[in-house]
C-alpha positions in Angstrom: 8.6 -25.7 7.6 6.8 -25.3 4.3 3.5 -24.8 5.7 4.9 -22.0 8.7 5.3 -19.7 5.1 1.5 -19.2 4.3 0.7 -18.5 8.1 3.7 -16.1 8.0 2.2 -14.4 4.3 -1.5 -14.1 5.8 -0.2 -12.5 8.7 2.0 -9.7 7.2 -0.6 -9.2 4.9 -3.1 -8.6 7.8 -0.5 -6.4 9.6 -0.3 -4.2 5.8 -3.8 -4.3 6.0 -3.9 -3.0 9.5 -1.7 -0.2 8.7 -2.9 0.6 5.9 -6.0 1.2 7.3 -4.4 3.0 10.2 -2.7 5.4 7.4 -5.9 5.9 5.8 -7.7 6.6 8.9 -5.3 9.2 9.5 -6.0 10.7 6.1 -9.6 10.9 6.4 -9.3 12.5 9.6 -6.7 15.2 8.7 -8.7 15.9 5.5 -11.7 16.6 7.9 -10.0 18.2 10.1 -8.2 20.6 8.5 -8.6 20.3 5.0 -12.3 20.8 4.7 -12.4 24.2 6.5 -9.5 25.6 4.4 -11.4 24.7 1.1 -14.3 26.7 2.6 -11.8 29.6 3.2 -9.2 29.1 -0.2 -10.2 26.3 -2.0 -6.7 25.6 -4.1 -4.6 26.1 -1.0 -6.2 23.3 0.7 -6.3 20.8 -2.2 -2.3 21.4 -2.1 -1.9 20.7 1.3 -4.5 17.5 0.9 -2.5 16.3 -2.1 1.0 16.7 -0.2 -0.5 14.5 2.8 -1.5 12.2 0.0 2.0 11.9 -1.5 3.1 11.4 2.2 0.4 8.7 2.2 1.9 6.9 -0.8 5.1 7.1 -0.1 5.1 5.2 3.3 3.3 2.6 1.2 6.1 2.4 -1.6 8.2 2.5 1.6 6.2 -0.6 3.0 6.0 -2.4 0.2 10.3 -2.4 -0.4 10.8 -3.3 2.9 8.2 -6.3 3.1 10.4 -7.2 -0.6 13.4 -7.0 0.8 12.7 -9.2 3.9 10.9 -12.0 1.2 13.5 -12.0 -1.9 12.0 -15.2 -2.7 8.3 -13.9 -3.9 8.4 -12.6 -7.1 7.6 -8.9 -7.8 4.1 -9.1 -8.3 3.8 -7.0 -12.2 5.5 -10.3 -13.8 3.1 -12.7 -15.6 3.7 -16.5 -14.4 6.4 -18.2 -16.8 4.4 -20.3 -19.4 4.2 -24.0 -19.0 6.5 -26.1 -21.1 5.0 -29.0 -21.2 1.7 -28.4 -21.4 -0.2 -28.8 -24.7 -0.8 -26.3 -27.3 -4.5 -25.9 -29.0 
C-alpha cells in the first residue's frame, strides 16, 4: 500500500497541473480577447476587468489547493521547515 501513495501524489499533481494550465489558458485567451481591445479604447478600465479575472484566477487555486489539503491531512502544509534531526551531530 505504501508505494500506491507516490503514484496517487504524481497523479494529482499532473491533474493540478492540467488545470492549472486549463485556467491559464483561459486567462490568456480572455485577456486577448477582450482585454486587449478595451485597453486600446480605456486603458484603466480594462486593467480592472483583467485584474478581477485574475483574482478569480487565484482564488480557484487557493480553492484547489484547500480541497487537495483537506482530502491528504497527512502531508504537511508545505511553508513549515522539516523538524531538525535529533540525533544527528552538531559541527
Amino acid at each position: 500500500m505504501a508505494n500506491d501513495d507516490p503514484r496517487r501524489w504524481e497523479q494529482q499533481m499532473r491533474e493540478a497541473a492540467v488545470r492549472v494550465e486549463e485556467d491559464l489558458r483561459r486567462v490568456v485567451t480572455y485577456i486577448n480577447d477582450q482585454v486587449v481591445p478595451d485597453i486600446r479604447r480605456d486603458g484603466s478600465q480594462a486593467l480592472r476587468a483583467a485584474a478581477a479575472e485574475l483574482q478569480k484566477l487565484a482564488q480557484r487555486m487557493d480553492d484547489r489547493r484547500a480541497a487537495a489539503s483537506r482530502q491528504s491531512p497527512s502531508a504537511p502544509p508545505a511553508h513549515e521547515p522539516p523538524a531538525p534531526e535529533k540525533d544527528k551531530p552538531q559541527p
